[in-house]
KOLGU-981766 format. One line per 4 residues: number of its first residue (from 1); their letters; for each residue z, x, y of C-alpha. Coordinates in nm, 3 decimals, always signed. Example, Ala and Ser with C-alpha at 12.3 -4.5 7.8 and 13.67 -1.06 7.14 Angstrom:
residues 2
1> AS> +0.780,+1.230,-0.450 ~ +0.714,+1.367,-0.106 .
This chain:
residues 225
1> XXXX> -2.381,-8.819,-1.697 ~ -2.211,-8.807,-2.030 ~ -1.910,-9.009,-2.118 ~ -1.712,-8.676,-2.141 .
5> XXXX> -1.823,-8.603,-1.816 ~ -1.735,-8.976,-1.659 ~ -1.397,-8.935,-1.759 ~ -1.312,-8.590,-1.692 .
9> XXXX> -1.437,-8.692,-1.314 ~ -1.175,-8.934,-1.353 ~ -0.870,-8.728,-1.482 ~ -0.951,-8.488,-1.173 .
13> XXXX> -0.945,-8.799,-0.922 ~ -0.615,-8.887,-1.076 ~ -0.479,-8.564,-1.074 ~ -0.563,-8.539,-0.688 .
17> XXXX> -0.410,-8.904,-0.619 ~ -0.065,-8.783,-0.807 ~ -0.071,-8.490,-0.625 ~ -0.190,-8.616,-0.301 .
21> XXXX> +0.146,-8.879,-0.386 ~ +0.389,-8.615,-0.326 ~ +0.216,-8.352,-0.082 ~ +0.106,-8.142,-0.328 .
25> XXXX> -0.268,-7.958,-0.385 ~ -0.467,-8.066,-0.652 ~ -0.577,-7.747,-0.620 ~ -0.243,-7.615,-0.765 .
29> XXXX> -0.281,-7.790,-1.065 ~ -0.458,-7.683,-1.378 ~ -0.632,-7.946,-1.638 ~ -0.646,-7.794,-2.008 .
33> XXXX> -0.846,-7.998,-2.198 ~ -0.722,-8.047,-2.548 ~ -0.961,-7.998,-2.805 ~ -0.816,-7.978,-3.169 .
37> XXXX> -0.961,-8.317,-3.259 ~ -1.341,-8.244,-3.116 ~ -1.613,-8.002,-3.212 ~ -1.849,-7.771,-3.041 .
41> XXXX> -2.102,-8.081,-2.885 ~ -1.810,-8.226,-2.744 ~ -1.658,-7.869,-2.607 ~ -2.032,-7.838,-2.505 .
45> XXXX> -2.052,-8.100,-2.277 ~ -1.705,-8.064,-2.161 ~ -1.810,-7.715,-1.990 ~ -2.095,-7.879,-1.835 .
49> XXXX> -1.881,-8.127,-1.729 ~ -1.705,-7.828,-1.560 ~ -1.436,-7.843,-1.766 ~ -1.277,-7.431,-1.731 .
53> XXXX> -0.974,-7.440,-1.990 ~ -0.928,-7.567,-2.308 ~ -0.611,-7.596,-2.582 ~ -0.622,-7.539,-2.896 .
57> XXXX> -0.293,-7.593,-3.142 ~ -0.464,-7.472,-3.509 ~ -0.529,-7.049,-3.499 ~ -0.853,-7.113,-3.721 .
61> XXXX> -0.958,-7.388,-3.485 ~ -0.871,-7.126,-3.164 ~ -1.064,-6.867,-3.325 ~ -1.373,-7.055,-3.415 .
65> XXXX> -1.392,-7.206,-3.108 ~ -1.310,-6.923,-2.834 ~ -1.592,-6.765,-3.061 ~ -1.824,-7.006,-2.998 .
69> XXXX> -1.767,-7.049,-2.611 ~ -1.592,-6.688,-2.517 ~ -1.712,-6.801,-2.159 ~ -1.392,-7.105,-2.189 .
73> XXXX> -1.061,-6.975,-2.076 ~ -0.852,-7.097,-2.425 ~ -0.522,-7.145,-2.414 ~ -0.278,-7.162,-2.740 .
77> XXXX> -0.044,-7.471,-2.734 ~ +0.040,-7.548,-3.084 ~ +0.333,-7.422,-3.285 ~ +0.268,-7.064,-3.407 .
81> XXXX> +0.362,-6.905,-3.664 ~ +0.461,-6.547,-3.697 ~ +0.211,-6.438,-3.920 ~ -0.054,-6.511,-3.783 .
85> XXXX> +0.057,-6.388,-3.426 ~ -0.267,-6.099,-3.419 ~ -0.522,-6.352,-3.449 ~ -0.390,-6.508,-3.128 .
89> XXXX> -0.242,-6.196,-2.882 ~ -0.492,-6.058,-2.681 ~ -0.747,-6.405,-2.768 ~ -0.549,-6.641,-2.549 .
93> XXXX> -0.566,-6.690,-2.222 ~ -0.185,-6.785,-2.228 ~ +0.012,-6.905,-2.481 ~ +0.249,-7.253,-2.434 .
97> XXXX> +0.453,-7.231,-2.751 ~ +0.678,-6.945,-2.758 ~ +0.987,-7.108,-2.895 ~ +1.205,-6.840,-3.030 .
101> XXXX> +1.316,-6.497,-2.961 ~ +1.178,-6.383,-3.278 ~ +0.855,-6.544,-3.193 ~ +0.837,-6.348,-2.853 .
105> XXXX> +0.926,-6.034,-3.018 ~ +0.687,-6.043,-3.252 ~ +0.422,-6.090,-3.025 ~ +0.514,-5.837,-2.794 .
109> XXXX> +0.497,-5.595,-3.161 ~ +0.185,-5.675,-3.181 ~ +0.074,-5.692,-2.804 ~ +0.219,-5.283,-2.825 .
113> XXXX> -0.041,-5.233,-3.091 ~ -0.322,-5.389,-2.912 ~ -0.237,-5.203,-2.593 ~ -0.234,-5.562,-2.422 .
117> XXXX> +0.006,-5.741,-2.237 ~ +0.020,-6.115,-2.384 ~ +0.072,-6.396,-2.100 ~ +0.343,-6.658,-2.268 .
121> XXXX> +0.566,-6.971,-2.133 ~ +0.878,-7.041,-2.338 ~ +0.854,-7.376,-2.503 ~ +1.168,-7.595,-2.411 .
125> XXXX> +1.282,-7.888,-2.597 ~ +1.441,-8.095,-2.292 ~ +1.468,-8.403,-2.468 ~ +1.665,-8.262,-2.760 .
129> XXXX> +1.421,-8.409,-3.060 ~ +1.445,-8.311,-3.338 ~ +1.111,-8.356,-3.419 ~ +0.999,-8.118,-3.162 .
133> XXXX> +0.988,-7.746,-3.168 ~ +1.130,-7.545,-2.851 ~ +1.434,-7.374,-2.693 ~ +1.731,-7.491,-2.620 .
137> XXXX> +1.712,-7.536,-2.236 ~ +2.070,-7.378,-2.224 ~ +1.936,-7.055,-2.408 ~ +1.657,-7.023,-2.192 .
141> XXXX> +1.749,-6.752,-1.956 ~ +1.941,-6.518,-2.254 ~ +1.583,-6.534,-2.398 ~ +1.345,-6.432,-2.050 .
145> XXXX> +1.640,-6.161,-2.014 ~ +1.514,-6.011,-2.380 ~ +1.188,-6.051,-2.255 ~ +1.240,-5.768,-1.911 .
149> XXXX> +1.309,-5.552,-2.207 ~ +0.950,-5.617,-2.415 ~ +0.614,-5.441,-2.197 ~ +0.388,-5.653,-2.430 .
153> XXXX> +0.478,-6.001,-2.306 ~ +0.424,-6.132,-1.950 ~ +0.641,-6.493,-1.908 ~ +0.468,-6.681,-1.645 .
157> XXXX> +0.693,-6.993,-1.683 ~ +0.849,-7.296,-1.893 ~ +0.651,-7.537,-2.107 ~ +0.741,-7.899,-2.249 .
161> XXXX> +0.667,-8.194,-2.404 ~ +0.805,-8.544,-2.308 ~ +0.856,-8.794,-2.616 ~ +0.567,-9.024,-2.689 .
165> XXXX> +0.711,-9.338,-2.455 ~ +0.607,-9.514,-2.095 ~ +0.593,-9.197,-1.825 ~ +0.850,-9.370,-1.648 .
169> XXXX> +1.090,-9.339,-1.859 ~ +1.040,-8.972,-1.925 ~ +1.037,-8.873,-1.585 ~ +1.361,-8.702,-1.622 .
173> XXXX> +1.252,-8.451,-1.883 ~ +0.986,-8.329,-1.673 ~ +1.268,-8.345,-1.323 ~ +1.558,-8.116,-1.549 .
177> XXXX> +1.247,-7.905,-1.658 ~ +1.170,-7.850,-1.343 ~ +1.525,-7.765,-1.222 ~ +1.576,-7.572,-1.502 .
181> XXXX> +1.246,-7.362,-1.352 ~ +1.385,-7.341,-1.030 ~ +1.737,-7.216,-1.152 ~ +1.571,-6.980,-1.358 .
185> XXXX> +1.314,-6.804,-1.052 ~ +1.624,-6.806,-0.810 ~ +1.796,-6.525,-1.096 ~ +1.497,-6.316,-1.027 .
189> XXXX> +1.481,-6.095,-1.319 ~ +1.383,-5.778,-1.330 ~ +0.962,-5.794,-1.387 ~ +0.942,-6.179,-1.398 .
193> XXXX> +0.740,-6.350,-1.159 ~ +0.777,-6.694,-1.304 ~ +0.466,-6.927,-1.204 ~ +0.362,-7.181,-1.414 .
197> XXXX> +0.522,-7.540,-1.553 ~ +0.312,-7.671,-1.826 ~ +0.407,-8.024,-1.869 ~ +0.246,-8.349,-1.911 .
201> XXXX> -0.051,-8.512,-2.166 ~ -0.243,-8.807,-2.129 ~ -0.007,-9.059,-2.157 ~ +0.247,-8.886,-1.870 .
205> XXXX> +0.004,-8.637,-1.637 ~ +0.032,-8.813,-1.310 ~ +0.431,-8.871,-1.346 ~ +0.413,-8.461,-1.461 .
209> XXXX> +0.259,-8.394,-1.147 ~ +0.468,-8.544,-0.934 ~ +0.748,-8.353,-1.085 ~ +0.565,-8.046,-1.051 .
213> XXXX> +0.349,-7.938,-1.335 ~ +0.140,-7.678,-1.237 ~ -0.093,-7.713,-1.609 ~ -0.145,-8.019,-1.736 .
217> XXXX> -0.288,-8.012,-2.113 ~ -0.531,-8.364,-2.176 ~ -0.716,-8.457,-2.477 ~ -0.783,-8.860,-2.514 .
221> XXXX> -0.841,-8.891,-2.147 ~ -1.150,-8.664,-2.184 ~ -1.264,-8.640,-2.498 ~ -1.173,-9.037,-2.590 .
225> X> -1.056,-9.099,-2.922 .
């Protein structure tokens, strides 16, 4: 067994234990693996590992790669830009990022010229850092109302990411992240079926869990350093 595949076995027995912790199915939770510091041998024995989903957060890194293993569903997570929005729409098997209105309009532009309809989650910067990209969790729901009103975007849901600190203590970001979710599906908006929570790295994916995350996006923990 390779060391990839040792401690991928090993993120999925934690993921079960944190969600086994609170009731939950593992089953509901998916494991992205994170690879925008590895390169195809380790992406190689990652799907033999069983490893089904991997992130990507560089366009010419998601391109190269989802070329190289189209059978690996590839998920965008980094910050995108809008110009380079058509090498990623219609690629992706969702994208995390989507952190502005003018981001999801643009990709919904060029979703319409595709004849696709791009799966998204609206980045949210709970923790207020300024460091970190994201929406303003009060502008949230103005911005999944614009999105009834674009065919070319489907939001399945809310994405974050905790600051770099014990998971403890950043429990809360991924609780009002949560709540903020739950406000958010009981407005049921016209066309949005919101399903998905994408919250928690290496450092914080059991406490994520617990909270709720439904996607969980690991690099270190798999691939090592």
């Amino acid at each position: 067994m390779s060391q990839i595949a040792e401690r991928y076995a090993s993120v999925r027995r934690r993921v079960a234990d944190a969600a086994d912790a609170v009731g939950r199915d593992a089953d509901e939770v998916r494991i992205v693996a994170v690879a925008k510091t590895v390169g195809p041998p380790e992406v190689r024995d990652a799907i033999a590992a069983g490893v089904t989903d991997f992130g990507e957060n560089r366009v010419q890194e998601f391109v190269a790669k989802r070329g190289l293993f189209p059978e690996a569903r590839w998920h965008f997570i980094g910050t995108l830009q809008s110009n380079k929005v058509q090498h990623v729409v219609g690629k992706a098997y969702l994208i995390h990022s989507v952190d502005s209105v003018h981001l999801l309009e643009r990709i919904d532009r060029v979703a319409g010229a595709m004849g696709v309809v791009q799966p998204v989650l609206l980045q949210v910067n709970v923790a207020g850092e300024v460091s970190k990209h994201g929406l303003d969790p009060d502008d949230v729901a103005d911005v999944l109302r614009r999105s009834t009103e674009l065919p070319g975007v489907d939001v399945r849901g809310l994405m974050t990411m905790a600051p770099l600190s014990r998971a403890e203590s950043v429990r809360w970001v991924f609780r009002d992240l949560r709540r903020l979710f739950e406000s958010l599906a009981a407005m049921r908006f016209n066309g949005v079926e919101l399903t998905e929570l994408s919250m928690g790295m290496t450092n914080d994916f059991e406490v994520a869990i617990e909270e709720g995350a439904t996607i969980v996006r690991i690099g270190r923990a798999v691939f090592g350093r």
